[in-house]
ROSE-4610 file (N, C-alpha, C; in Angstrom, 1 decimal, always signed):
// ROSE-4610
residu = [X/X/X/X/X/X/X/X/X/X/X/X/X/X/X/X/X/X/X/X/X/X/X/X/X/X/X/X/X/X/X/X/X/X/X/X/X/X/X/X/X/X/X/X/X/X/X/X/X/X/X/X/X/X/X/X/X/X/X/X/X/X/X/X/X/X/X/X/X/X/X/X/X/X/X/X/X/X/X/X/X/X/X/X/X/X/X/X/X/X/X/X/X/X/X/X/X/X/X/X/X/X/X/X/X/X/X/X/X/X/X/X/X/X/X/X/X/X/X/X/X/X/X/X/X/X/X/X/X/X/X/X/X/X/X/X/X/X/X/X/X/X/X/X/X/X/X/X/X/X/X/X/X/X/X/X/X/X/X/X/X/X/X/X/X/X/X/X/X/X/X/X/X/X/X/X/X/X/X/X/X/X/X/X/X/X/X/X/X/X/X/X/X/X/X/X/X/X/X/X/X/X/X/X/X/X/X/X/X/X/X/X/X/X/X/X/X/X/X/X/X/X/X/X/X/X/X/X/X/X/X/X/X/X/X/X/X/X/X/X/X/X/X/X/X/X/X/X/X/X/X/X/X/X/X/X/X/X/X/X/X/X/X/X/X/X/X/X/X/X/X/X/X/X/X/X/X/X/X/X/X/X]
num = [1/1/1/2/2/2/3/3/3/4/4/4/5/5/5/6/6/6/7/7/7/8/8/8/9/9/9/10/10/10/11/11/11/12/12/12/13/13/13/14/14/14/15/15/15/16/16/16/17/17/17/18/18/18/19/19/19/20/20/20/21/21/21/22/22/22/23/23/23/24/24/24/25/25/25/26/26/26/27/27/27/28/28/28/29/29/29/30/30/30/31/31/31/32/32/32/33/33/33/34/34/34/35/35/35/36/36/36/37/37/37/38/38/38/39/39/39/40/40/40/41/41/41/42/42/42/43/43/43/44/44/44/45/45/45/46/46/46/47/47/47/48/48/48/49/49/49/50/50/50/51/51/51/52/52/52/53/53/53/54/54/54/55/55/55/56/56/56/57/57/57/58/58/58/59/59/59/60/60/60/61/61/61/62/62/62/63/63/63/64/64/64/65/65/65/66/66/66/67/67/67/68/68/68/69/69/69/70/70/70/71/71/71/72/72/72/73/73/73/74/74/74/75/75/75/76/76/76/77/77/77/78/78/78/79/79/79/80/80/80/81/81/81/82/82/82/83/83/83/84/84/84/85/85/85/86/86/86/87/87/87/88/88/88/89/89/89/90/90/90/91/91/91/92/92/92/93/93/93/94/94/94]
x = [+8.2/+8.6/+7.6/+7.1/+5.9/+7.1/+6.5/+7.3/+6.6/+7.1/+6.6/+7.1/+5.9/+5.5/+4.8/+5.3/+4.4/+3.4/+2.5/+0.7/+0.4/-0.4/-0.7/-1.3/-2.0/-2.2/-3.9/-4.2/-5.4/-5.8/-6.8/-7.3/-7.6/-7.5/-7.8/-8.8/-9.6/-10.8/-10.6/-11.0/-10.8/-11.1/-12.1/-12.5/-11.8/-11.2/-9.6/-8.8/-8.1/-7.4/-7.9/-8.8/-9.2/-8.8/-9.7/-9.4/-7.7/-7.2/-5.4/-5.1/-5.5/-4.6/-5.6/-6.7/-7.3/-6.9/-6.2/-5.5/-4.1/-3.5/-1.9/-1.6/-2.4/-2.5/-3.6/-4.5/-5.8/-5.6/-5.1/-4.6/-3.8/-3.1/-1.9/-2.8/-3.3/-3.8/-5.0/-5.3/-6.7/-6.2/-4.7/-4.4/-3.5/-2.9/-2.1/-3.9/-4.6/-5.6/-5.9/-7.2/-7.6/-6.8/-6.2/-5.5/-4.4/-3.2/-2.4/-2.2/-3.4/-3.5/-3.2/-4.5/-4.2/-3.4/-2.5/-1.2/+0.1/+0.0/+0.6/+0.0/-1.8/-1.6/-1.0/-1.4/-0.7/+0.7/+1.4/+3.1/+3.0/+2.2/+2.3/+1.9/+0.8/+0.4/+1.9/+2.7/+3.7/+4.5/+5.0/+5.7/+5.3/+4.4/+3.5/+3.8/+3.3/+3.6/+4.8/+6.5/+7.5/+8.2/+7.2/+7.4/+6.8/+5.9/+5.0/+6.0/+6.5/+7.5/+8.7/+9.4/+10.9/+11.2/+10.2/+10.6/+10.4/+11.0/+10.3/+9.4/+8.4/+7.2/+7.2/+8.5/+8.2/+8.2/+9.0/+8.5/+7.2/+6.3/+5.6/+4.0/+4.1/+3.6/+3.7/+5.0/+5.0/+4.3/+4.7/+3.3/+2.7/+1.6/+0.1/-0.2/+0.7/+0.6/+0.2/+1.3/+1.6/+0.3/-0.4/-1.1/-2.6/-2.9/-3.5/-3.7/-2.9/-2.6/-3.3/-2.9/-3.4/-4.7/-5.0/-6.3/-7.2/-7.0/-7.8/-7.9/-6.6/-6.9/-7.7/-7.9/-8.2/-10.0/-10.2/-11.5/-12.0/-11.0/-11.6/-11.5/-10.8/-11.6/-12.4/-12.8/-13.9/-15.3/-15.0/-15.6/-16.9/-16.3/-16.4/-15.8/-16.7/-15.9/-15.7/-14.7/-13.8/-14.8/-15.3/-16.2/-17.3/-17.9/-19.0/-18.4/-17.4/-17.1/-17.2/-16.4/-16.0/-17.0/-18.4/-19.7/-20.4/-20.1/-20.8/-20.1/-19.2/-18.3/-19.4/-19.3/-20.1/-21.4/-22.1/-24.1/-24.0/-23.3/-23.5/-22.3/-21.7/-19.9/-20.3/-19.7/-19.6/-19.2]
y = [-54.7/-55.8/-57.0/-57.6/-58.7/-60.3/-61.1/-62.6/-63.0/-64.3/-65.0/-66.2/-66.9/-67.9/-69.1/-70.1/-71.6/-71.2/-71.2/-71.3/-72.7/-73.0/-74.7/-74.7/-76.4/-76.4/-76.6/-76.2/-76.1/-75.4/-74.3/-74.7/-75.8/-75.4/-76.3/-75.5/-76.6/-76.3/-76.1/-75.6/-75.6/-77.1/-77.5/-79.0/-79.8/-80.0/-80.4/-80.6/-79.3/-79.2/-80.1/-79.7/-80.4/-82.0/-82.3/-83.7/-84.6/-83.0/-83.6/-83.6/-83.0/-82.9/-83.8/-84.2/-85.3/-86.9/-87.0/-88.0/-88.3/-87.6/-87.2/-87.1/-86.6/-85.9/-86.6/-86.9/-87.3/-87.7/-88.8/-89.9/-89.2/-88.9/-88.3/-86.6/-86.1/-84.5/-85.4/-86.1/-86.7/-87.1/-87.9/-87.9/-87.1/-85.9/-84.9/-84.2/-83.9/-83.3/-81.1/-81.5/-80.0/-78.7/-79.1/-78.3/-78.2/-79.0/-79.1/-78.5/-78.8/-78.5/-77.0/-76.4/-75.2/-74.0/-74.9/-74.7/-74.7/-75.5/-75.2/-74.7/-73.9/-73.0/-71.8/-71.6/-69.9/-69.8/-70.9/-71.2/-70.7/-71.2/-70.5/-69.6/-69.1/-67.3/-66.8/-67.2/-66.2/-66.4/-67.5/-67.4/-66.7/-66.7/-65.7/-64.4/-64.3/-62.3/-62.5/-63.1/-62.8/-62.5/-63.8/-63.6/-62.2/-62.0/-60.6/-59.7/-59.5/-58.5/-58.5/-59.2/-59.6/-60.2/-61.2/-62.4/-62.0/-63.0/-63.0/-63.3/-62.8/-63.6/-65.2/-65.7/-67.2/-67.4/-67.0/-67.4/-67.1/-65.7/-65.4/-66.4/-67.1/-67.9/-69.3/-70.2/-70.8/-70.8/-69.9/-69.8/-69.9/-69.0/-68.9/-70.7/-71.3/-72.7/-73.8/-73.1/-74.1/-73.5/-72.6/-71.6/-72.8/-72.4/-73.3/-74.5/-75.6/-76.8/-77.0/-75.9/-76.4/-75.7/-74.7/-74.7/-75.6/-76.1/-77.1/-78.4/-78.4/-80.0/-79.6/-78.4/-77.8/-78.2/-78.0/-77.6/-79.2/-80.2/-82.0/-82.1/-81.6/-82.6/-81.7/-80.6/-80.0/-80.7/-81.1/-81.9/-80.6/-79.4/-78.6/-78.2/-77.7/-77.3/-75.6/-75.7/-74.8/-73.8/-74.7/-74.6/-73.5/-73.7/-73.4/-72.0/-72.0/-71.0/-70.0/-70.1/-68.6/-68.3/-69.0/-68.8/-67.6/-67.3/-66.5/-64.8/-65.2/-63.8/-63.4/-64.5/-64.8/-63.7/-64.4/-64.3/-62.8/-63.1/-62.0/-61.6/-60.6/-60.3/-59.6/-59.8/-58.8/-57.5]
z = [-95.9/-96.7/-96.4/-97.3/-97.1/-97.4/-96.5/-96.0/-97.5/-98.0/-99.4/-98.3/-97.7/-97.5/-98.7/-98.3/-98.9/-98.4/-99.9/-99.9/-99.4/-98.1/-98.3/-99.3/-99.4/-100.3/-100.6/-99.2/-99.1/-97.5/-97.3/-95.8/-95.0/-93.7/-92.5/-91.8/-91.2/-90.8/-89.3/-88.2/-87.5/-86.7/-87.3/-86.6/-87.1/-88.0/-88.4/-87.9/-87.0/-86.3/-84.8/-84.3/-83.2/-83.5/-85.2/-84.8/-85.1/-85.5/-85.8/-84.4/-83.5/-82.3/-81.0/-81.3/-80.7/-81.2/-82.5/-83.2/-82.4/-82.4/-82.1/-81.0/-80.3/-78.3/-77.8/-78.1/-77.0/-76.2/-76.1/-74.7/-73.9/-74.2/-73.7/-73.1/-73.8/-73.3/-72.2/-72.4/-71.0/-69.9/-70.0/-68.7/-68.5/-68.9/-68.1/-67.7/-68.0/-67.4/-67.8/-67.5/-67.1/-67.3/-65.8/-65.4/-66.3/-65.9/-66.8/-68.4/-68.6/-70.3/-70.3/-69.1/-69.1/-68.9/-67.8/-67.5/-68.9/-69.7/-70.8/-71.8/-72.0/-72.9/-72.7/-71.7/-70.7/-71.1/-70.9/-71.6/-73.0/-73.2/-75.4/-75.6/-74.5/-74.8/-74.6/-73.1/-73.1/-74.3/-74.9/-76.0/-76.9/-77.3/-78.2/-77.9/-76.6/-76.2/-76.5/-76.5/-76.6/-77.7/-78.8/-80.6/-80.5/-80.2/-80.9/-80.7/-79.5/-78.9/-79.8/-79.6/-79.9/-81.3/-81.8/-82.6/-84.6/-84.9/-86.3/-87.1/-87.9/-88.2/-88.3/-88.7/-88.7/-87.1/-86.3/-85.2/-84.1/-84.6/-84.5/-84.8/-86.1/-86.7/-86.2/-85.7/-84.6/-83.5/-82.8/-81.2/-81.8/-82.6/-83.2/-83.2/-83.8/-84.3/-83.0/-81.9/-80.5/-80.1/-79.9/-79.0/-79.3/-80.6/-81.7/-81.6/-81.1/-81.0/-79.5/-78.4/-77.5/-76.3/-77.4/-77.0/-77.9/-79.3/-79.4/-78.8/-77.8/-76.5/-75.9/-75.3/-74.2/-75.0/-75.8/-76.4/-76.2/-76.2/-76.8/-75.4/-74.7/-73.1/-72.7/-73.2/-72.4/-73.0/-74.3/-75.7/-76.1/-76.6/-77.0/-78.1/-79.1/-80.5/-80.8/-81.4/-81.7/-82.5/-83.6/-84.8/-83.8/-82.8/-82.1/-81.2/-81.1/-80.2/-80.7/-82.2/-83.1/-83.8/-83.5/-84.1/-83.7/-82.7/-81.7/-82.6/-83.2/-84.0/-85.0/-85.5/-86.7/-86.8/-86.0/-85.6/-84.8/-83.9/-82.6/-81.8/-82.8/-82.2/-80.8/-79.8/-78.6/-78.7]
């Protein structure tokens, strides 16, 4: 059975996202820090493994979202792009 999701109503770019969650979070993701940040992506992977396991696609699609959100903090205090990372897929997959 295929989900009938809302089409947005356009793509997002990945440097989009960075800069929605460097808008919304920045201050706040600089001083919890580093670590911290890192500490709560690892929280959304496990949510993630839990949707995959257990959940519904909408909630599957959730983590993806949270997971999403905070690896691209992780990406603005490292002040590394997102855009640059998944390049390497692109040019030269491993």
């Amino acid at each position: 059975m295929v989900l009938k999701r809302p089409v947005p109503s356009r793509t997002v770019e990945l440097a989009e996202v960075q800069d929605l969650m460097e808008r919304l979070y920045g201050d706040d993701d600089r001083e919890r820090g580093l670590s911290a940040t890192v500490a709560w992506l690892c929280e959304e992977m496990g949510e993630l493994a839990q949707a995959v396991r257990k959940g519904s696609p909408d909630e599957q699609l959730h983590e993806l979202g949270d997971v999403l959100a905070w690896l691209s903090s992780l990406a603005n205090q490292l002040g590394l792009s997102l855009d640059e990372a998944v390049g390497r897929y692109v040019t030269d997959p491993p």
